[in-house]
Structures are given as structure tokens and as C-alpha cells.
N, C-alpha and C positions, 0 to 999 in steps of 0.2 A: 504493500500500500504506500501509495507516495503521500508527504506531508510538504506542505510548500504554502508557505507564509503570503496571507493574501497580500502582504504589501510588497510580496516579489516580483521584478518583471520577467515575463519570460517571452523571448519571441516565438512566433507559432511553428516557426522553425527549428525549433531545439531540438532534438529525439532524448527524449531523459530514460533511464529503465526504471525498473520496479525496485521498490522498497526505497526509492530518494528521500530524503529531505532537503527541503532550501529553506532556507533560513531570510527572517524578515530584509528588506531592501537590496539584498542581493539581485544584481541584473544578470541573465544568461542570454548571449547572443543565437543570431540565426543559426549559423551553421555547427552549433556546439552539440557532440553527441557526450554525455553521461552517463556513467555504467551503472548497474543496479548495487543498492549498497552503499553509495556514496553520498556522503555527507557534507553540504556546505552550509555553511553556518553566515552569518551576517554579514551585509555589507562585502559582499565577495562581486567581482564582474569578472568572466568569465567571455572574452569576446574572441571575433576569429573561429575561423577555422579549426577548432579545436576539439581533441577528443578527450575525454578520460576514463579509465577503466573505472573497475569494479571493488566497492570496499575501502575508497580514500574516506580522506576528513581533511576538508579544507577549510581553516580557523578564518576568522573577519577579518578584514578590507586585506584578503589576497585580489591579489591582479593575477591574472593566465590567458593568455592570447593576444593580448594588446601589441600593437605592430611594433617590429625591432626596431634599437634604435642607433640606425644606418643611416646615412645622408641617401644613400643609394637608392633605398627603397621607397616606392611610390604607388603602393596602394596593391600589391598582386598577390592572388591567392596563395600564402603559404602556411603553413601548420605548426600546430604543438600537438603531441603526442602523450600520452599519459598513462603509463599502467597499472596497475592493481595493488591496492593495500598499500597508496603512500597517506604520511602524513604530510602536508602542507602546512604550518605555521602561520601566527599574525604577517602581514605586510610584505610577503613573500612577492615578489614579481618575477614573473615567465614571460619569457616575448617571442613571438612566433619568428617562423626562418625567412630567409632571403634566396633569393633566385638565386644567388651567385652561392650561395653557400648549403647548396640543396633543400632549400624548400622547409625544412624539418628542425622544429627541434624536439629532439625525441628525451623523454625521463621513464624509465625502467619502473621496474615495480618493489615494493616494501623498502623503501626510501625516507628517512626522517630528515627533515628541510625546515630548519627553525626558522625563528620569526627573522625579520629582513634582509634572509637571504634573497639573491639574484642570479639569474637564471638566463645570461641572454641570448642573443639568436643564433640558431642552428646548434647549440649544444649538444650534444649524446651521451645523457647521466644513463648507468647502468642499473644494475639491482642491489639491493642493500647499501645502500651509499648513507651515510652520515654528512649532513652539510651544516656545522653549527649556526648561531646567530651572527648575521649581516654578513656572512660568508658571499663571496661576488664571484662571477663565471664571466669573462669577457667574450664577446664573440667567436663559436667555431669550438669549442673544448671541448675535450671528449675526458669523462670520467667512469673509469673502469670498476668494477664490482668489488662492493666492500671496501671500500675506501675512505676516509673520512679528510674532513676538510674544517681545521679549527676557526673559532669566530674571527669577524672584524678581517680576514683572510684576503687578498685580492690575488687573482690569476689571469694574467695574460694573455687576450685573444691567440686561440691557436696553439694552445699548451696541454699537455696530456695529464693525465694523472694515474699513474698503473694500480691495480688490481692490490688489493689488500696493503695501499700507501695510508699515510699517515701525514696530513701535513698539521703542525702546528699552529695555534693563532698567531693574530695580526701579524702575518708574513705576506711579502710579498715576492710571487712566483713567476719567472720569466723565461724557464725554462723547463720539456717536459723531467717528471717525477718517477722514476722508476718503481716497478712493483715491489711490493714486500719491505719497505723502507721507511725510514722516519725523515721528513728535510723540517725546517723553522729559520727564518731570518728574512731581512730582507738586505738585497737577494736571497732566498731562498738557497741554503744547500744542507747535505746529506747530514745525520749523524747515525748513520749504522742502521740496522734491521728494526722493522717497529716489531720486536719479541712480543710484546706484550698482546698486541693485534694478533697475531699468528698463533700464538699460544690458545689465544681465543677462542679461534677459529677451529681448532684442532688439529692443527699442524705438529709432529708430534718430531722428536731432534733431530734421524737422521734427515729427515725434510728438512728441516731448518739451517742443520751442518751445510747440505749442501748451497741452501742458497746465501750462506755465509760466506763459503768458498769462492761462491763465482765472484761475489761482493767486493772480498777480497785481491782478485783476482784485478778486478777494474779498477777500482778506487787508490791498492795501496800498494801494488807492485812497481812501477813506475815503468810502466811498458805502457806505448799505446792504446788505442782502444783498440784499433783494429787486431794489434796482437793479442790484445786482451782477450777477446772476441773466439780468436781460431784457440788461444790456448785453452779456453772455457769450453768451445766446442770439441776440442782431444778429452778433456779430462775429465768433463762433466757429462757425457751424454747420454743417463740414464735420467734424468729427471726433468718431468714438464716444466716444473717450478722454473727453474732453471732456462731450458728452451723460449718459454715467456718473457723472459727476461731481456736474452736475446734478440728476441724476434722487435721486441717494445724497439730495444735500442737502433737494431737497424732500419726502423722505420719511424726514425725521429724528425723532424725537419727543422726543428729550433736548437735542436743540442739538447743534452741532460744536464741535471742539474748534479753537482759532483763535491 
């Protein structure tokens, strides 16, 4: 059964599922589909092209689909994407993608996104991502699964952030973040494996030795990367962990952060 606050507007173009609630003053745009389950609460708009799955909770005066903000862009169909069982925060803003940067900005599912966090165009947040309070995403970032992102945080259009990283508050990030790692500062650089993350996770030591090793391997031998690279691929090539690792770095276009 949907519950939807008569002083919500809704256009007759929405597709909403079952079991919604909308929350008093909240406006939902033409073309917004909402998944059964999901919960928005006050003063939320919700405009664009925009989809969301099933099972969120989006807290009052979020923003989601509002057009990015690109000089570039001038009014063309593109999207935010939204899957299942995130939570959304106070003041949180999402901006839809841009032609040039494919159309999309995509966010994964069972995601916590505190309050003023930012979200902007064409991003690709994955699954279980942590993004603390006023944490910011510049244009084009891609953030990998399980990763978390400390408050007041800013990261640089076009920077990665690998898979079970860890970055610190009020840093600022200018170069991609490798998986399995802790960085803080601004600039932004390493200090060793985030254990604590990984331990978590269930990551259990010999996993861990090894990707201490390749860690090692980069960061403190004083060999190139590229040698760094072939000697991790001789000596390490039993472990994904590890592989991931590699594969992040050869397909960096900013450089890592070291």
C-alpha cells in the first residue's frame, strides 16, 4: 500500500511501486521510476531522468537528478541510476550525467551516504560503499565496492577509489587510490593496508600477507612500477586480491596515489 502525503507533488508521470511512502512536500519528477519499498521522507525532489530501486530511505531536502553541474551541459536526456537498500542522508545531492561522460550516473546498492554528501555527474558508486558526512565526488569517479570515504573528504574529477580502500577525513584526493589500502592528507597519500577494513571483511592473513607483499613490493623496494608490476606478476600469481590490484594500476590514467 502506498502512503504519500497529500501535500506531495507528484507528476503523473512518475511510475512509483508498491509499498512507497512520500513524505509531506516532497516533489517527484516526470520521468522518475521508484522501487517498491522505498522510503522518502520530507522535502526531498527527486527530478530527471531518474530511477531508484527497491528498499532505500531517503532522509529530507535530499536532491537526486537535478542537472550536473557542467558548463557543457544544456538540457539533454541523461540519468541517475539507483539500486537497492541504500540509505540516503539529510542534504545529500546527486546530479545526473552528461553526454560526454556517458549519460549515467550510476550508485550500486546497500550504500550509507551521510548527510551533505555529493554525488556529481556521471559517477559509478558500487555496493556497500560508506561515504561519510559532506564527503564530495567531482565529476566522472568511479568508486569500487566496500570502500569508504571519511567526512569533509574532497576527490578529484576523474579519480578512482579501489575496492575495500579507506580514505581518511578532510583529505584531499588527486590521484587514483588503490584497493585494500589506507591514504589521508592533502594531497592525499598511502599509509599501508586499511587491516582493520579487511579484517572486517573476512579477509583472513594468508590473504592479507599476500597483499602486503605486492604493497610492498610497489611502495618500498625502490624499483619502478613497471618492474614493480612484472616482479608482483613472477611472484604473486596465485591471488585475485593481488591481480586486482594490478589490473586497478595498469588502468590508471591520473597516476596513484603513493
Amino acid at each position: 500500500m502506498r502512503e504519500i502525503h497529500p501535500t506531495a507533488i507528484i507528476h503523473n508521470g512518475a511510475e512509483l511501486g508498491e509499498d512507497l511512502k512520500i513524505g509531506p512536500y516532497s516533489i517527484i519528477g516526470e520521468h522518475t521510476k521508484i522501487g517498491t519499498g522505498t522510503i522518502v521522507e520530507s522535502n526531498v525532489v527527486i527530478d530527471g531522468w531518474t530511477e531508484i530501486g527497491k528498499n532505500c530511505r531517503i532522509s529530507p531536502f535530499v536532491s537526486i537528478g537535478t542537472p550536473p553541474q557542467d558548463i557543457s551541459y544544456s538540457g539533454e536526456e541523461t540519468r541517475v541510476r539507483i539500486g537497492d537498500q541504500n540509505i540516503i542522508r539529510e542534504y545529500t545531492t546527486v546530479h545526473r550525467g552528461t553526454k560526454k561522460g556517458g549519460g549515467e550516473t550510476i550508485i550500486g546498492s546497500h550504500n550509507y551516504i551521510m548527510a551533505y554528501a555529493h554525488i556529481a555527474h556521471d559517477c559509478k558508486i558500487g555496493n556497500h560503499i560508506i561515504m561519510a558526512n559532506a564527503a564530495t565526488l567531482g565529476g566522472h569517479i568511479k568508486v569500487e565496492d566496500y570502500a569508504i570515504i571519511g567526512g569533509l573528504t574532497g576527490i578529484h574529477q576523474f579519480v578512482r577509489i579501489g575496492m575495500y580502500a579507506m580514505v581518511g577525513a578532510c583529505s584531499a584526493v588527486s590521484q587514483d587510490v588503490i584497493p585494500f589500502v589506507s591514504a589521508v592528507g592533502n594531497r592525499a597519500r598511502l599509509f599501508g593496508l586499511n587491516i582493520v577494513g579487511l579484517k572486517r571483511h573476512g579477509f583472513n592473513k594468508a590473504r592479507v600477507l599476500k597483499i602486503k607483499k605486492a604493497y610492498n613490493i610497489i611502495f618500498r623496494s625502490r624499483v619502478s612500477l613497471k618492474d614493480a608490476i612484472t616482479q608482483i606478476e613472477e611472484e604473486i600469481n596465485d591471488s585475485e586480491d593481488v591481480k586486482k590490484i594490478i589490473e586497478f594500476i595498469k588502468d590508471s590514467k591520473r597516476g596513484i596515489c603513493r
